[in-house]
Each structure stands twice: as C-alpha cells, then as structure tokens.
N, C-alpha and C positions, 0 to 999 in steps of 0.2 A: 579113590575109595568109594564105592557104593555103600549108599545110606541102610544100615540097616533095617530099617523101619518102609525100606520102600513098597514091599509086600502089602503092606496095611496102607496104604496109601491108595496101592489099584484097587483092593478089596471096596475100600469106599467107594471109589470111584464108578467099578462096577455093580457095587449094590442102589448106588444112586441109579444109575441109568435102567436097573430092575426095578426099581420102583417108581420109573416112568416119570423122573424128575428132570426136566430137560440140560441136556447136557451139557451146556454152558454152566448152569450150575455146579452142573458133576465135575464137573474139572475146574472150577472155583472152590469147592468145598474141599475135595482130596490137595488142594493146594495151599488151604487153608489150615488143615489138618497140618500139613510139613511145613507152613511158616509158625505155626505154633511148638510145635515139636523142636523144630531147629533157634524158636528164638529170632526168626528174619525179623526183619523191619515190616510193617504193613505202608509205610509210605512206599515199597516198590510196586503194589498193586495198583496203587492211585499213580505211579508212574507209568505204568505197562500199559494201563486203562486209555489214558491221556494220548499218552502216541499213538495209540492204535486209532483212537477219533479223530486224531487233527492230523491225521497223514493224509492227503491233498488226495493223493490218486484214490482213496476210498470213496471220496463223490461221484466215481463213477457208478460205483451202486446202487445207490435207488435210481439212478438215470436210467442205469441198461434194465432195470426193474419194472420201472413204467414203462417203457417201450414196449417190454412184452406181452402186460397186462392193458396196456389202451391198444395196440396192436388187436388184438381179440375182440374189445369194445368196440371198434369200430366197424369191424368185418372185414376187412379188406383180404384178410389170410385168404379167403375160398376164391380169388382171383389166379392168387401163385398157381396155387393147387391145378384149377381149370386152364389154366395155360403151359402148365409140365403136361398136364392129359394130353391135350395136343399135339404135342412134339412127341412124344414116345411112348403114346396110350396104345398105338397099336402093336407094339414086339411082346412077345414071351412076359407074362406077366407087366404087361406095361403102367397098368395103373398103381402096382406097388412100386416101380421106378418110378414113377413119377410122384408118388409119395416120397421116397427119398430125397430126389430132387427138390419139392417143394422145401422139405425140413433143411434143408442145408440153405437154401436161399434166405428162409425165415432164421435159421441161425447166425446171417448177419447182420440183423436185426435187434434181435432179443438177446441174445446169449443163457437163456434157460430152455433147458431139455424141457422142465414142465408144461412149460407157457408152451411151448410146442404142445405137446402131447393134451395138454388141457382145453386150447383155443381150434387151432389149426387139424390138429387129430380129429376132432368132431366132424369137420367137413368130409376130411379123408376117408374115415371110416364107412360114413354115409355115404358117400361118393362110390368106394368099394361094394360095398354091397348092392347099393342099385343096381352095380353092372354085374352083378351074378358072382361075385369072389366067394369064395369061402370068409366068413365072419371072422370065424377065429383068427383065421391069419391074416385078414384087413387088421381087425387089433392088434396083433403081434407084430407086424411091419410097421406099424405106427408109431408102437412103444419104441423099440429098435430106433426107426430112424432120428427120434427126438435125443438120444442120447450124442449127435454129433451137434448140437446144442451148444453144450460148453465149450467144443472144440473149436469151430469156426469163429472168427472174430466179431465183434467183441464177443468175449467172454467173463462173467461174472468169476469163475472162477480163477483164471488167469490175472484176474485184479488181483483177487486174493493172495494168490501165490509171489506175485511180483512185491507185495508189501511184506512177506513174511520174511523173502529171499532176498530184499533189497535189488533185486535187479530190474531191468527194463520194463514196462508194463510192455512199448509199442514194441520191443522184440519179442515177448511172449505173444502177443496178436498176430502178429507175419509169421512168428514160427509155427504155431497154431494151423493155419492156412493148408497147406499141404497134407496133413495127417488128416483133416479133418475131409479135405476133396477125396482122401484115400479111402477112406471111412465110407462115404455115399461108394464109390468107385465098387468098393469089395462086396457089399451090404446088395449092390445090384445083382453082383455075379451069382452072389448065393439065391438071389430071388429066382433066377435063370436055372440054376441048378435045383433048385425043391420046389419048384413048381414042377419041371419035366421028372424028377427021379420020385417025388412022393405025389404024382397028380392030383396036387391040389388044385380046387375048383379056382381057375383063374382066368374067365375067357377074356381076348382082348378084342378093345374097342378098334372101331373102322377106323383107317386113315385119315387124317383131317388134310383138308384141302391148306395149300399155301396162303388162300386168304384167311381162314379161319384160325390158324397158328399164328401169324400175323396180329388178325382182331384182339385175340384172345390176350396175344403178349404185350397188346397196346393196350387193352384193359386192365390189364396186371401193371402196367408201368409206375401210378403211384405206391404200390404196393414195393413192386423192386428199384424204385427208387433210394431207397432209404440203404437196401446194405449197398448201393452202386455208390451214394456217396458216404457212407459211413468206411469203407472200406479202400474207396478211393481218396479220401479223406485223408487217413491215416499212413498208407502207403507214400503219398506225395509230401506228407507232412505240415497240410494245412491244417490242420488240430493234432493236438496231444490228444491220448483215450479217454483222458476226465473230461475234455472238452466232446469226444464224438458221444457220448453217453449226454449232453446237453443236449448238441446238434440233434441226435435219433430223436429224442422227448421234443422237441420244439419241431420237427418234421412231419412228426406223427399228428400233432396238435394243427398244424396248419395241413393239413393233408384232409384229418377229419372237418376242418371248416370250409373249405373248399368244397366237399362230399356231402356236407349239409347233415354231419349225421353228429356236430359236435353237441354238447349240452351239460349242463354245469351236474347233473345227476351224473352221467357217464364221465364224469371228471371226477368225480368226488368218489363214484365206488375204486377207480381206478389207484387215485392219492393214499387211499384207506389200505385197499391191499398193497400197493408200495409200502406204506409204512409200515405195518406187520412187518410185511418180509425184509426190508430194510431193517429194523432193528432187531430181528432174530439175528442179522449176517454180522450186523455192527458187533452187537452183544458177544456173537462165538467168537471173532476176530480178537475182542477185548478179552475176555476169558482166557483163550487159548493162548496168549502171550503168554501169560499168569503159569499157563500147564506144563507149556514148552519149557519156562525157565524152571520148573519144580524138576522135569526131564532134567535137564543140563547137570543144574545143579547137583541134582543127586546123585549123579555121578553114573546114572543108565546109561545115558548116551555113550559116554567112553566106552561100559563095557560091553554094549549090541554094537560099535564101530567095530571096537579092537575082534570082536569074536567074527564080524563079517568079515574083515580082513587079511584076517588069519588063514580064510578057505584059499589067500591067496588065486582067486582067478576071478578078474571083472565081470566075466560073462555070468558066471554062477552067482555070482554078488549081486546082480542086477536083477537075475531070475528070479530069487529069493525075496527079493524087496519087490518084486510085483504079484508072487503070492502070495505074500503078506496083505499087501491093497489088497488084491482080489479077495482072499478074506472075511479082512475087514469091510470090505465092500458091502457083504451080505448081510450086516446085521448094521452098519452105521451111513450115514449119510455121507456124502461126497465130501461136501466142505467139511465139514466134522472129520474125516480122515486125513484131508489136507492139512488142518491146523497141525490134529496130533504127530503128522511122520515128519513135518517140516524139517524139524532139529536133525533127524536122522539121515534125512535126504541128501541135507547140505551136509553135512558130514560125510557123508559116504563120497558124495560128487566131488567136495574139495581133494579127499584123498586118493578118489581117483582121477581126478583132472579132467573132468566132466563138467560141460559147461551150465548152469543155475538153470538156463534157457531152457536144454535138451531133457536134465533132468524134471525139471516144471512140467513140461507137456508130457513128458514121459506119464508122470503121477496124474495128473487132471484127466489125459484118456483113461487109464488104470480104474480111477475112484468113480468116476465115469459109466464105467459098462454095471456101476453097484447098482445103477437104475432099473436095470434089467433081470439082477441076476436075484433067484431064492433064495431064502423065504421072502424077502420085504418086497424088492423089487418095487420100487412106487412110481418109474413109469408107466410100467404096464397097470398098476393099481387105477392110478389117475388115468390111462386112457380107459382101461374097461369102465371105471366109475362114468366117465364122461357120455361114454358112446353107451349105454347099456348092454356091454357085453361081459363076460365069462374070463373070470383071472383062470381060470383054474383051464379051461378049455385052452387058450390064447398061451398058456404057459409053455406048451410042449415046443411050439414053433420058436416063440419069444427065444426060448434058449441055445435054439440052433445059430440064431445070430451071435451067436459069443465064438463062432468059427469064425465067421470074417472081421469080428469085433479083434478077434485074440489075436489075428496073423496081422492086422494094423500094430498092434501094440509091440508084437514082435518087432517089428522093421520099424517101429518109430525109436523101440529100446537099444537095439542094435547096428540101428545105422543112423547115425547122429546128423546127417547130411540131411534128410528127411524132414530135419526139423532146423537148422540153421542154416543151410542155401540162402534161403529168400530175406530173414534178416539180413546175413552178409552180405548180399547182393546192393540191399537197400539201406546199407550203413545203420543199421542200430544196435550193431556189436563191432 
C-alpha cells in the first residue's frame, strides 16, 4: 500500500533543492518529514548513518579523490597528453584522439570525469588550439572525453554503487573496463566523422619519428605508471580497490618526490580539496540510505516495479529506466542520481534476473553522460571555466557526442556480455 502522504514528501524534497539547499539535506528533510508523520523510530537514521561510514570499501574515496587532485598538482598529466600526440597526432583529427586517449589512460588513475576536465583538460585544450583546431570544439572534446572518467577503473562511482548493491566493488572495476575502451573507441569514430562532414578547423600534426614516440612514451612513463599498476593490480588480485585507492595516493606522492616537485604547500591544498569532496560523497551516501528507505518503505518502489513490469517486455523496461537517468541527468548530479534510483534498479534486475554487476555499469555510464548534457552539463562548465572558453559556443559540438555516448549505452544495456566477460573470465562472479 502506498503512503498517502507521499506526494508531500517529493514536494519537499523538490522545493528544498529550488531553494538551492544541498541535497543531501533535501533528502534527509523529506525523510524526516515521513519518520515523523509515520511515527518511525529516529534511531534508524543514526543506523543508516553508521553503516554507510564504517563500510570498509568507502575508503576508497578520498583515495581515488586525492589521486586525481595531486595528479594536477604535480603536472605530470601534459606528459600523457604529449605522448598520445605522438602516436596518432597525425590521422584525421588526431589531436582530438589523442585527447581521448590521454582521458581514458588518466581514467585509471583518478576515476573523476572532473579532475580530468579540470587538470588534464587545460593542457589539452591549449595544446589544441596552438595547433590551429577550432577552440570550440578543443573544449567540447575535452568535456566529452572526461566523461569515460567514471567508467574506466577505478571508479569513484562504481565504489558507490557496489556499497549500495552489496555486490563486488573489484567485479564493478573489470566490468567497467570494456564499456569504458568502447566509450574512447566510438567517441574517436565521431571525431573522424565531424571533422570530415562539418569541416571543422582541425589540421593535423606531422608524423613523429619512431624515436620521438618512443622519447615521449618514456617521458610519460611515471605518469602511465600508476593506472599500469593500479589496473594490473587489481586484475591479478594483488590488492583489493580500497587498498588500489591507497597504492594510487602513495604512488603519486612518491612519484612527485622523485620529480622534486613535492612540498608540504601542494600537499595541503590537495588534502583540503579531498576533504570537501570527500565529505560531500560520505554525507550523500549517509543521507541517501535514509531516502532509499523512505522509497521502500512507502511503498513507491512496489508500485514503479509492479507498473514497469506490467509493460511485460525487458527490452522496454530497461529503455525506460535509462530515460529516466537520462533525465534526471540533466538537472541532478551523477552520484546523486545513483543513490536515488538504487532501490529501483535492484528491484527491477532482481525481477528480471539481471546480474547487480550489468545493471551498475549500465546506470553509472547512464548518470554519467549527465556531465555533458543541458542545461547544467558541469563538465563542459568546468572545462570552459578552466581553459577560458565559451559554454555556450562549445555546447553545439559537446552534444553531438551523446551519438557515440548513446550507442555505448545501448550495447552495454543490451548486451550484458560487454560488461561481464572479463569479470567471469577473471573469477569475481
């Protein structure tokens, strides 16, 4: 039986978030609202609270957190970057390929789209326009490619999802894996395709000699170091992910003292912004327990399952639950989508025998492409803010990527292989 009062409950919830009260709250208050109404206990809140901080595998978050913020402080990003130029600076837009390419090697690294788009974007950007590209769309491939961030391993958000779903953190990382090469893979075709069909200003650079490719990838090696063993790491099973989210942060830290570019100044702004952002994720994670059970409870979840289920056909069920994300993508943040559809998701996968895994990656690319897409769009926000370019100019391109962004999503929603081969392969299902 749904709660009648549940009406009044979103109302709040959405008038908190109009009035620009951060959302963890917003979904603490509308839940506070229906343990008062209903009479709950408030020791379940200081219950919810508690598990969400003392679940082990959450330490991987400010781990994978610092990494992407001393990653930046150090410098070492505009290495990646100059040694993808290299290899494939001279094809058909090759310096936007090789922006791709660099974002996907820093994505196993960091596992934030932003810290991409904030640190590593600035170089790229700059990089791009020296060689004559079109501005706009140096910004728009930049935004774009920081969004396979989340998807490559580690992933901040795939911790997330693994503590919500109870399932594997290191099968969400391996399953991850492949959507995420697909991701750079499709994101390049389109670059080949709207550079030749919209002649955008994209001339490419000369050939680099085999020594120079070479030089340039030995230069980068501290640099691609870190996701070689973060990644190999994991795969072979010499660390768990709460432990590769230590390894990256003590890699990075010895990496910069070796480079001589360590200093207790560039340690402290870096600890500072982990902590912010570290206690905003902790906070939404603790809240959203709180939300989810307000969901369950009142009895929605049963009746958006029983009504998706009803349409009787998988395929339609699953389309529907990704333009839903999609959506909500556009007006709310990633993880913040993630906490709220959790309950719905595993509900829908149980019923339809959908493995926690497939659905996970499914949602995290989904909530994912909300980086990119209007009105908010905050990676392209953050790379134009970074690089001083044009939200507004950068947008027209930005959105063409949700062609190769979309057909990823498709073949990771519909074909479940895409995302759990490589787990099964390497036993962590």
């Amino acid at each position: 039986m749904i709660d009648s009062m549940l009406l009044v409950y979103f109302l709040v919830f959405i008038v908190l978030i109009l009035l620009q009260v951060p959302i963890s709250f917003a979904m603490l208050g509308s839940s506070l609202l229906y343990a008062l109404v209903n009479h709950e206990s408030f020791v379940m809140f200081a219950q919810k609270s508690a598990n969400s901080l003392a679940d082990f595998n959450m330490l991987a978050i400010p781990a994978f957190l610092f990494v992407g913020t001393f990653m930046n402080e150090i410098g070492l990003t505009d290495r990646i970057f100059n040694a993808a130029s290299k290899w494939i600076g001279h094809l058909t837009g090759g310096l936007a390929h090789a922006n791709v390419l660099a974002s996907m090697i820093f994505a196993g690294m960091s596992g934030s789209a932003l810290a991409d788009a904030g640190g590593l974007g600035v170089i790229e950007v700059k990089a791009m326009k020296d060689a004559g590209y079109d501005p706009h769309f140096s910004v728009a491939v930049t935004a774009a490619s920081s969004s396979i961030g989340p998807i490559i391993p580690p992933s901040i958000n795939f911790v997330i999802w693994a503590f919500l779903s109870q399932c594997s953190t290191l099968a969400m990382f391996l399953g991850g894996l492949i959507p995420g090469i697909l991701m750079g893979v499709t994101m390049m075709a389109w670059i080949v395709v709207a550079v030749k069909k919209q002649h955008i200003k994209a001339p490419t650079t000369p050939k680099a000699s085999w020594h120079d490719r070479f030089y340039y990838t030995w230069k980068a090696l501290p640099a691609l170091g870190g996701p070689m063993i973060l990644i190999g790491g994991i795969m072979t099973g010499a660390f768990t992910p709460t432990e590769c989210g230590v390894v990256a942060a003590g890699y990075c830290v010895i990496v910069s003292v070796c480079y001589k570019k360590f200093s207790l100044k560039m340690l402290t702004r870096a600890l500072k912004s982990t902590l912010s952002s570290a206690a905003m994720c902790m906070t939404l994670c603790a809240t959203g327990l709180i939300f989810n059970w307000m969901i369950v409870t009142s009895g929605l979840m049963t009746v958006a399952t029983n009504f998706l289920l009803s349409l009787g056909n998988a395929y339609l069920v699953l389309l529907l639950l990704n333009l839903l994300m999609l959506f909500m993508g556009c007006f709310i943040g990633s993880m913040q989508i993630l906490i709220m559809i959790a309950p719905l998701l595993m509900s829908i996968g149980t019923a339809l025998g959908l493995s926690y895994i497939h659905i996970g990656v499914m949602a995290v690319l989904n909530v994912t492409l909300g980086l990119i897409t209007p009105p908010m769009a905050p990676a392209l926000f953050v790379t134009a803010k970074a690089t001083g370019g044009s939200f507004d100019k950068a947008l027209k391109y930005t959105v063409q990527f949700l062609i190769p962004l979309i057909l990823t999503l498709l073949l990771v929603t519909y074909i479940p292989g895409i995302v759990l081969w490589l787990p099964r392969v390497m036993g962590a299902i």
